[in-house]
C-alpha positions in Angstrom: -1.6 -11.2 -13.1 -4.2 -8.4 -12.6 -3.1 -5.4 -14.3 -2.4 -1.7 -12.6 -4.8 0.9 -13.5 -3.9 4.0 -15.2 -4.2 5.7 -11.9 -2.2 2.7 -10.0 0.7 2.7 -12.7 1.4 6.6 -11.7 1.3 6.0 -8.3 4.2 3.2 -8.6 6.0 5.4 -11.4 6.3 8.0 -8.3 7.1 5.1 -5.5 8.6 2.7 -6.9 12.1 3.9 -8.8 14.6 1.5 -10.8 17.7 2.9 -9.9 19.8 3.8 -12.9 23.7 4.9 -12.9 23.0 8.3 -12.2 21.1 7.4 -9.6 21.9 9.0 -5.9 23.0 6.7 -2.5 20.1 5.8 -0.2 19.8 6.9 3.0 19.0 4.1 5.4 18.7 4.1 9.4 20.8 2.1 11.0 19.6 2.2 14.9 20.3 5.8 15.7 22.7 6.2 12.9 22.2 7.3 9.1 23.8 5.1 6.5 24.3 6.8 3.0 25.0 3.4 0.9 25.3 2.7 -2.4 22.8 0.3 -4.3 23.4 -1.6 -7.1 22.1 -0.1 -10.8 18.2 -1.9 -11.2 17.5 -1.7 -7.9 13.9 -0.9 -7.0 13.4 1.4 -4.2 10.2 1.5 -2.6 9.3 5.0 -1.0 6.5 6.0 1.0 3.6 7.7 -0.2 3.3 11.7 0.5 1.3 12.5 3.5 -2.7 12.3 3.4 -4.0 15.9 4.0 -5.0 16.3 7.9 -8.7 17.4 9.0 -8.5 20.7 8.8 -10.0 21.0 12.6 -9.8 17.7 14.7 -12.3 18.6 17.2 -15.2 19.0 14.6 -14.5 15.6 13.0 -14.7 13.5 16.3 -18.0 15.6 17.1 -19.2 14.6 13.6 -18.3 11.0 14.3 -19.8 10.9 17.5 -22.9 12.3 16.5 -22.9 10.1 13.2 -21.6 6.8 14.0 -21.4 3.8 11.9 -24.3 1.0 13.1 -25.8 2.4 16.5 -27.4 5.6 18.0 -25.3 8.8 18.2 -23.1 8.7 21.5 -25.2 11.3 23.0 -28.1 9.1 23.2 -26.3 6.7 24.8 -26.2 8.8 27.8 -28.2 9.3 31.0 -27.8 10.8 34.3 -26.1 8.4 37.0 -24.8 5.7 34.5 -21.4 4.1 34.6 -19.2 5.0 31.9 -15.3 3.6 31.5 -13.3 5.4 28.6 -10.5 2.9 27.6 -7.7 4.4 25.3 -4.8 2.9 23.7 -0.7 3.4 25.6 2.4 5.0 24.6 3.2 2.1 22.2 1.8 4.3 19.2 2.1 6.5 17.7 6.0 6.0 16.4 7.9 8.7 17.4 4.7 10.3 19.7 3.2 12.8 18.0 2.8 16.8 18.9 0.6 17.8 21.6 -2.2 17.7 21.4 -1.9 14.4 20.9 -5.6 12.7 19.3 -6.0 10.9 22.8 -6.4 14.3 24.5 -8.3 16.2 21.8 -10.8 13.1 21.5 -11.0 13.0 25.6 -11.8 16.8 25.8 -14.6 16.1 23.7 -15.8 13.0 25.4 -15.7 13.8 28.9 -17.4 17.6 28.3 -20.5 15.9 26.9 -20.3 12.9 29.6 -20.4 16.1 32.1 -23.4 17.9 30.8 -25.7 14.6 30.0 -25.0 14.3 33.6 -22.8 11.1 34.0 -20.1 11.4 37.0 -19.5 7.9 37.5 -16.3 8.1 34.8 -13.0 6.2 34.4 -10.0 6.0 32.2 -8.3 3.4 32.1 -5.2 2.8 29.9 -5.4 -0.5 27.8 -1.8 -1.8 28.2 -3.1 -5.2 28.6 0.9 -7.1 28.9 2.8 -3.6 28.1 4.8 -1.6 30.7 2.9 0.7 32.7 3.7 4.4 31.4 5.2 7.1 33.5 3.2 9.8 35.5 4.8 12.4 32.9 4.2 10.2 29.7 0.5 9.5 30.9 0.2 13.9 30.8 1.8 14.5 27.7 -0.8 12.1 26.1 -4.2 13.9 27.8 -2.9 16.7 28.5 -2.0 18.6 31.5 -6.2 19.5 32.5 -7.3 16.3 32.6 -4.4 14.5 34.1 -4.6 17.1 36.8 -8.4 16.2 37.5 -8.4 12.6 37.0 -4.9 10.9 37.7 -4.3 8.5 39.4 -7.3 7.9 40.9 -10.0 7.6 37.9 -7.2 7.9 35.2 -5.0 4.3 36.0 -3.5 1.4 33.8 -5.1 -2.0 33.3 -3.7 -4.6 35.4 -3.6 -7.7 33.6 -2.3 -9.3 36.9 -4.8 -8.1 39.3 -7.4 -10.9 40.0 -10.0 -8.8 41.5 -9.8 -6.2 38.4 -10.9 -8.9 35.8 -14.1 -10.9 35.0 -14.6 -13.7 32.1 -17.8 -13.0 30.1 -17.5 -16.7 28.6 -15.7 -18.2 25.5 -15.8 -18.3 21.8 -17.2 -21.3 20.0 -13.4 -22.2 19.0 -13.3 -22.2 23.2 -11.4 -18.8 23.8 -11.6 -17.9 26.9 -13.2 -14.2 27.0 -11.7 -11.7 30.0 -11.6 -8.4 30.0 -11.4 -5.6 32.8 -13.9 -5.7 35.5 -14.6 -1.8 35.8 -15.2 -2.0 31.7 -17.2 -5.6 32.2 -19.3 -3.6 34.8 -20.2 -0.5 33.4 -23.8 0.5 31.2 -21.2 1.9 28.7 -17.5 1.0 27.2 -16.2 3.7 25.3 -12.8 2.9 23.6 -10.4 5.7 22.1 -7.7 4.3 19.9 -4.9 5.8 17.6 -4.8 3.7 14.6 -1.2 3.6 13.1 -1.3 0.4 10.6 -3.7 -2.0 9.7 -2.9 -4.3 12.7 -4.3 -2.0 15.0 -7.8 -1.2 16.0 -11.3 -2.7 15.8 -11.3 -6.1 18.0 -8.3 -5.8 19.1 -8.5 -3.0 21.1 -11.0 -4.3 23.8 -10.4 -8.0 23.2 -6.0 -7.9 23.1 -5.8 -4.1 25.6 -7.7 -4.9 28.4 -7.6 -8.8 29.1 -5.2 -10.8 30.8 -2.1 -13.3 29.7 -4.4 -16.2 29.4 -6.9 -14.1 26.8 -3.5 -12.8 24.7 -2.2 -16.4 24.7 -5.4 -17.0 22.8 -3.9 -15.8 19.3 -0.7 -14.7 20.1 1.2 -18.1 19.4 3.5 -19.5 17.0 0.6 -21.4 15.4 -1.3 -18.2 14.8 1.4 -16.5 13.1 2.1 -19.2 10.9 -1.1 -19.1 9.7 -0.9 -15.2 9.2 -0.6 -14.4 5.4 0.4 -10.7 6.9 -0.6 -10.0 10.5 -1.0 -6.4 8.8 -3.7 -7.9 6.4 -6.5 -8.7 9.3 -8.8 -10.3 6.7 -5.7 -12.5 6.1 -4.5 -13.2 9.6 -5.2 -16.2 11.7 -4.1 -13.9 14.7 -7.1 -11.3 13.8 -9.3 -14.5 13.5 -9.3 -15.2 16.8 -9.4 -11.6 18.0 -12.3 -10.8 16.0 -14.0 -14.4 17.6 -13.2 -12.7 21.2 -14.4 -9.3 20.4 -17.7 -10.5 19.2 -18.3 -11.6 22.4 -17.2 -9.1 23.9 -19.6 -7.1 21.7 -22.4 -9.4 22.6 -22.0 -8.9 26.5 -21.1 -5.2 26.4 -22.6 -1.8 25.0 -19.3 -0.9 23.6 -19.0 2.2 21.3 -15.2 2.9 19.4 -14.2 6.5 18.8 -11.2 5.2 16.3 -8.9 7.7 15.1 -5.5 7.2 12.2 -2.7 9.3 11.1 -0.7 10.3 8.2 2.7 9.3 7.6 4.6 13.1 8.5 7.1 11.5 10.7 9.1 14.6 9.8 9.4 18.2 9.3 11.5 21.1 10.0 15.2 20.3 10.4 14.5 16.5 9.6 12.2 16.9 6.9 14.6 16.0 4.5 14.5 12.2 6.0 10.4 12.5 4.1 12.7 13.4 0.1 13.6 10.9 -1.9 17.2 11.5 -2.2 17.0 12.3 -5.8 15.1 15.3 -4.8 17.6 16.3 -2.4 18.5 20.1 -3.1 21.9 21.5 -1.2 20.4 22.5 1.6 19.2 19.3 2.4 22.9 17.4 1.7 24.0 20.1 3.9 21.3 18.7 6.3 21.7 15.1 6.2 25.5 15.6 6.6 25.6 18.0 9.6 23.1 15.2 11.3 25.7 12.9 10.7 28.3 14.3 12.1 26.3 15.0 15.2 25.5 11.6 15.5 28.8 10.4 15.0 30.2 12.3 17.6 27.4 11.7 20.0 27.6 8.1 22.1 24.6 5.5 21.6 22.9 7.1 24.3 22.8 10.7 23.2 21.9 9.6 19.6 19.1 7.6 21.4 17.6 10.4 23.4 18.4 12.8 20.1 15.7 10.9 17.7 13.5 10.0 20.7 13.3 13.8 21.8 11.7 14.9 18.6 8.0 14.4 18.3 6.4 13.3 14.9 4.4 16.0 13.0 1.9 13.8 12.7 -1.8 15.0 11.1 -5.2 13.1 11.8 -6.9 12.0 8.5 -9.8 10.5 9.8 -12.1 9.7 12.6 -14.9 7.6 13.0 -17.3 6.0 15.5 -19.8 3.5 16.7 -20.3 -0.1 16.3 -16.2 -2.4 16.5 -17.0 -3.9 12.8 -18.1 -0.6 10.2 -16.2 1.4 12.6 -12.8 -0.4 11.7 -13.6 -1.0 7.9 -13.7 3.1 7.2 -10.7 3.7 9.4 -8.6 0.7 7.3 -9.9 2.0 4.2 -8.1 5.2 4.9 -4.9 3.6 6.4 -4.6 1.4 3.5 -4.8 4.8 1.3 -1.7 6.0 3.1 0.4 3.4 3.3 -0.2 0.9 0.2 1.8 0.6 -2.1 1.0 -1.4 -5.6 3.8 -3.4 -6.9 3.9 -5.8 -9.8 6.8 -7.6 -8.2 8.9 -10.0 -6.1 12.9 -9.6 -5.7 15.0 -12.3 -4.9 16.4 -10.1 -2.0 15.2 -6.9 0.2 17.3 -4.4 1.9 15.6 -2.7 4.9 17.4 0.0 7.6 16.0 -0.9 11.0 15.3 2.8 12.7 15.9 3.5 15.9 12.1 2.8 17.2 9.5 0.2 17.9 6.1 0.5 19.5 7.8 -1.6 22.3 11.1 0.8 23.2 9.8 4.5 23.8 11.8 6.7 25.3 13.9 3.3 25.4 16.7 0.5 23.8 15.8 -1.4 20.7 17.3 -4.7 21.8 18.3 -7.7 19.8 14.5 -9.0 20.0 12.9 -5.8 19.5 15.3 -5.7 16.1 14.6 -9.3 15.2 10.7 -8.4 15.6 11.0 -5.3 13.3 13.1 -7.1 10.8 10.8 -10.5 10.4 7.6 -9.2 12.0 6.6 -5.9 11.4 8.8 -5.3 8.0 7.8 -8.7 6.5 4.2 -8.1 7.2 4.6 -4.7 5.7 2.0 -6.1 2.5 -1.1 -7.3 1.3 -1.1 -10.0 -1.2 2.5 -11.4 -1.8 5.7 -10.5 0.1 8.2 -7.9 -1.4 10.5 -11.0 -1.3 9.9 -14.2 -3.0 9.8 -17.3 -0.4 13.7 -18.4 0.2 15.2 -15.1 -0.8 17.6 -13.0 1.1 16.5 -10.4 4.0 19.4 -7.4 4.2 18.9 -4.8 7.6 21.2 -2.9 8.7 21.6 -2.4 12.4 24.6 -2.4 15.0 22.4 -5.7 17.1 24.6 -3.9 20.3 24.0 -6.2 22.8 21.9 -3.7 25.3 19.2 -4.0 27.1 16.8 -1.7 29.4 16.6 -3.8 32.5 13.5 -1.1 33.7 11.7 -1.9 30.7 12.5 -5.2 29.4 14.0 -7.4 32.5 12.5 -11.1 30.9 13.9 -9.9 27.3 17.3 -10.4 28.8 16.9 -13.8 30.5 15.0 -14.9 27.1 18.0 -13.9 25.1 20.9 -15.0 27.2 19.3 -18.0 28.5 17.1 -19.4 25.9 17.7 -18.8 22.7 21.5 -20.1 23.2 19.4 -23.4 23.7 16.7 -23.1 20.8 15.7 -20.7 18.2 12.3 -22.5 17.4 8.8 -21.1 18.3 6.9 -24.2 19.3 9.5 -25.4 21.9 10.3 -21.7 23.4 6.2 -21.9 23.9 5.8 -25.3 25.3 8.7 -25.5 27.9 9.3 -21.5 29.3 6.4 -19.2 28.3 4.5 -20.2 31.1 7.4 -20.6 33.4 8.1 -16.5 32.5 4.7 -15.0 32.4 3.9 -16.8 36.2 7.6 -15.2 37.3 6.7 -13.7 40.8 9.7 -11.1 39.8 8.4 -10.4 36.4 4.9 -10.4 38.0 5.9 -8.1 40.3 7.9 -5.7 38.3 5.0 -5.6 35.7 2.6 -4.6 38.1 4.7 -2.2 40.2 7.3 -0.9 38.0 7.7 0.2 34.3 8.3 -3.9 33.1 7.0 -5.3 30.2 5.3 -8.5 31.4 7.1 -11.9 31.7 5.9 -13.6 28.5 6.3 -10.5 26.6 9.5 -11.2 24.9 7.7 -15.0 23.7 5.1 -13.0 21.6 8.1 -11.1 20.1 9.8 -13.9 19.1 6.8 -15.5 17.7 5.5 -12.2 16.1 9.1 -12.6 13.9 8.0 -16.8 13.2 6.5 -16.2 9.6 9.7 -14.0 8.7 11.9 -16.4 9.8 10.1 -19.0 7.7 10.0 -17.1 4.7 13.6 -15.8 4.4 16.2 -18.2 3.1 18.9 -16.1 5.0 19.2 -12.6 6.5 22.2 -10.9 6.9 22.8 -8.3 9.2 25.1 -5.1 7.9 27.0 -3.1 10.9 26.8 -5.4 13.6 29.4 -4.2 16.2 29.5 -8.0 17.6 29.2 -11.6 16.3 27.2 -13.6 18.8 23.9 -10.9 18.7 23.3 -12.1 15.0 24.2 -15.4 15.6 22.4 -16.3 18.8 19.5 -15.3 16.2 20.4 -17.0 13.3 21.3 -14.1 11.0 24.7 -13.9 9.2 26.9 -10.5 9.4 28.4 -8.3 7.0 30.9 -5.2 7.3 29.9 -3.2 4.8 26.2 -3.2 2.3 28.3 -4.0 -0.5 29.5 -7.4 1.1 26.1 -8.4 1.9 24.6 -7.9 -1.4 27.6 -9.7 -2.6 26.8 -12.9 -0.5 23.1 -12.2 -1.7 24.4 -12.6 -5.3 26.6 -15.1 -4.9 23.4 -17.1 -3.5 20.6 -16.0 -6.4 23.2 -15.0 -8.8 24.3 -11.7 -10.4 21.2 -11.3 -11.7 18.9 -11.1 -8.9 16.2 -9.0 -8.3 17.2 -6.4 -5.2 14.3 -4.0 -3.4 14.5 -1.7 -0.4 11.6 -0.5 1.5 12.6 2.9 2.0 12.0 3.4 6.1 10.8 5.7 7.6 8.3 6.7 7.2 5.6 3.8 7.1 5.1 2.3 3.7 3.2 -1.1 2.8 3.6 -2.6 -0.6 0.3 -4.2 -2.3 1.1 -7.1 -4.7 -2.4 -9.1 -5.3 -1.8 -9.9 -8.3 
């Protein structure tokens, strides 16, 4: 095994902790509840990093970018009176919870669109690159550019990809592995394709953002299979992921047929301050004020219904600070933005545990302002949570997945209508991947109701709630069992093949009883974001 470095073996001294007997409870979401639980003595918690230091003035970093970009002329020359330009930025689906205003998006636009305006260009779009994602409300769309430019440009130049709109999309051709390549007319047709994009984890960004944000179902269905995930070793890894293979095949053709320049931005990990920033401490470090803190929050919640507590978390924006911007060409662009996003999140371990403990929060990039259904659960539990590494997983292949969750049996039927006929209609017949794919997806994503929702309402498209299920497939492989702690019904877990437990206690009990007394337990400590790096 490669060893730590000096350097390394302080950083895991200060996030990884063996818990001892004096040891405090963990605090672990729960959906929009806060669990203080109990852990048994040599459990290793795993706790974010502190936050990166934010630029100390955004602005001037995305001018510097712009004007020194990675691989091509600075954006300026780019530029010439009576050209077409199409700015594409990324939706509402990140950052988790949506950050203070200004939000990057708007800061980066201001910048854009001022020196668009004096090199002359008027011929300018936005377009919002939700590719299969719901379409965002007319207030969500303001809070993200701000109230100026949403004023001057919605809806008519500022407007949402429509994957379903056969007159808005062109194919450019297909890779050598015979991908088809389609992308949004207006960007397909323009002397320039600038893309803005908010990079929250590693999974984000570079190819993806053209190649996955403003194509069609045919051009996602490329990667996003159950094939493709298998093949993932960590869809948050892209060097390691099939899934990124592909993308990165599409977006080089893309690159090939366009003049495309990437303005990519990422974030550090303050999810929160002021009244919540205890929820950042490690509970060890609590001082009174704080147990004071976490226990009036409690109580709120617990008097609060689901709804309330829902619309409580959702309400308060993350405090969010930009570490780093960069520009240019898709490839050196992405490289120096993952090198920094890697440097917030990663976390070195020197282990595997025979079972992990993880509190499911009350957010996904797929639920703004919105229910965390069952799917949206399994896909945080086994997709985004397992993926959470680089190297090996946290737990060894076979060992025991613990979340904690109430899996209420609620479902947005604005957001999410084919997530409900999925659940209650299909997976009562099959919980495997391959055969969901085969004999529904297509029958779902070619839904004239789902088609029509999508396109005219706030609905995520039809085959949406596939890719979730399949974004879950190398979790589900992986795990032995998972066990779900706090369920308030039996047939949510069991329609997904998960057991159920009262209390944390029982569950690590079952765990035990399975790997013995002497297994190995771990808890990624959520929120916020933390990514543990094994490659030994």
């Amino acid at each position: 095994m490669r060893p730590l470095s000096l350097t390394r073996l302080h950083e895991q001294a200060e996030q990884v902790v063996t818990l001892d007997r004096d040891s405090a409870p963990r605090v672990l979401f729960s959906g929009e509840d806060l669990l203080v639980e109990d852990l048994p003595v040599g459990t290793k918690v795993i706790y974010p990093k502190p936050p990166v230091a934010g630029l100390p003035n955004v602005k001037s970093a995305i001018r510097w970018a712009i004007n020194h970009p990675e691989g091509c002329e600075p954006l300026h020359a780019k530029l010439r009176p009576g050209m077409k330009v199409t700015i594409a930025l990324d939706d509402i689906s990140l950052p988790l919870p949506p950050m203070r205003t200004p939000d990057v998006r708007q800061q980066v636009l201001e910048v854009v669109l001022e020196l668009l305006a004096d090199s002359g260009v008027d011929d300018v779009h936005l377009v919002i690159a939700i590719c299969l994602h719901r379409r965002m409300t007319a207030a969500e769309v303001k809070r993200m550019v701000g109230e100026k430019i949403f004023d001057a440009w919605w809806p008519d130049r500022l407007y949402h990809h429509d994957a379903e709109d056969p007159d808005g999309l062109v194919t450019l051709g297909t890779t050598r592995h015979g991908e088809k390549v389609v992308v949004n007319r207006r960007a397909a047709e323009s002397d320039l394709l600038i893309y803005v994009n908010l990079n929250l984890v590693p999974m984000d960004g570079g190819h993806k953002s053209v190649g996955t944000g403003l194509t069609n179902y045919e051009g996602v269905k490329a990667h996003h299979t159950p094939d493709h995930i298998r093949k993932s070793d960590s869809y948050m890894d892209p060097a390691r992921s099939e899934m990124h293979r592909s993308i990165d095949r599409i977006g080089r053709v893309i690159d090939e047929s366009l003049d495309v320049f990437h303005i990519e931005t990422t974030i550090n990990n303050r999810m929160f301050d002021g009244p919540m920033g205890f929820l950042m401490k490690r509970e060890d470090h609590y001082g009174e004020l704080d147990r004071l803190k976490l226990a009036g929050l409690q109580a709120t919640l617990k008097a609060l219904p689901r709804a309330a507590r829902r619309k409580l978390f959702q309400a308060v924006p993350a405090a969010y600070e930009v570490i780093a911007v960069h520009a240019g060409r898709t490839e050196p662009t992405h490289r120096k933005i993952l090198e920094k996003s890697w440097e917030q999140y990663a976390v070195d371990v020197d282990f595997q545990a025979d079972v992990g403990v993880m509190g499911i929060p009350f957010i996904s990039p797929y639920n703004v302002n919105s229910i965390l259904n069952p799917l949206l659960v399994q896909v945080m539990a086994c997709g985004y949570f397992f993926n959470f590494y680089r190297g090996k997983p946290l737990v060894k292949p076979g060992g025991t997945l613990i979340v904690t969750h109430p899996c209420s049996d609620e479902f947005d039927p604005e957001h999410h209508p084919s997530y409900i006929e999925f659940f209650h209609r299909l997976l009562p017949e099959t919980r495997d991947a391959k055969v969901l794919e085969q004999k529904y997806e297509r029958e779902f994503a070619e839904n004239p109701s789902y088609v029509h929702m999508y396109r005219t309402g706030h609905a995520y498209h039809g085959a949406h709630p596939f890719f979730m299920w399949y974004w879950g497939e190398n979790g589900r492989q992986h795990y032995g069992r998972i066990i779900v702690v706090g369920a308030d019904n039996e047939h949510v877990p069991r329609l997904m093949g998960w057991e159920r437990a009262e209390r944390l206690s029982d569950a690590i009990d079952l765990a035990r009883a399975h790997h013995g007394r002497s297994a190995q337990i771990a808890m990624l400590h959520h929120p916020p974001i933390v990514m543990t790096q094994n490659l030994g």
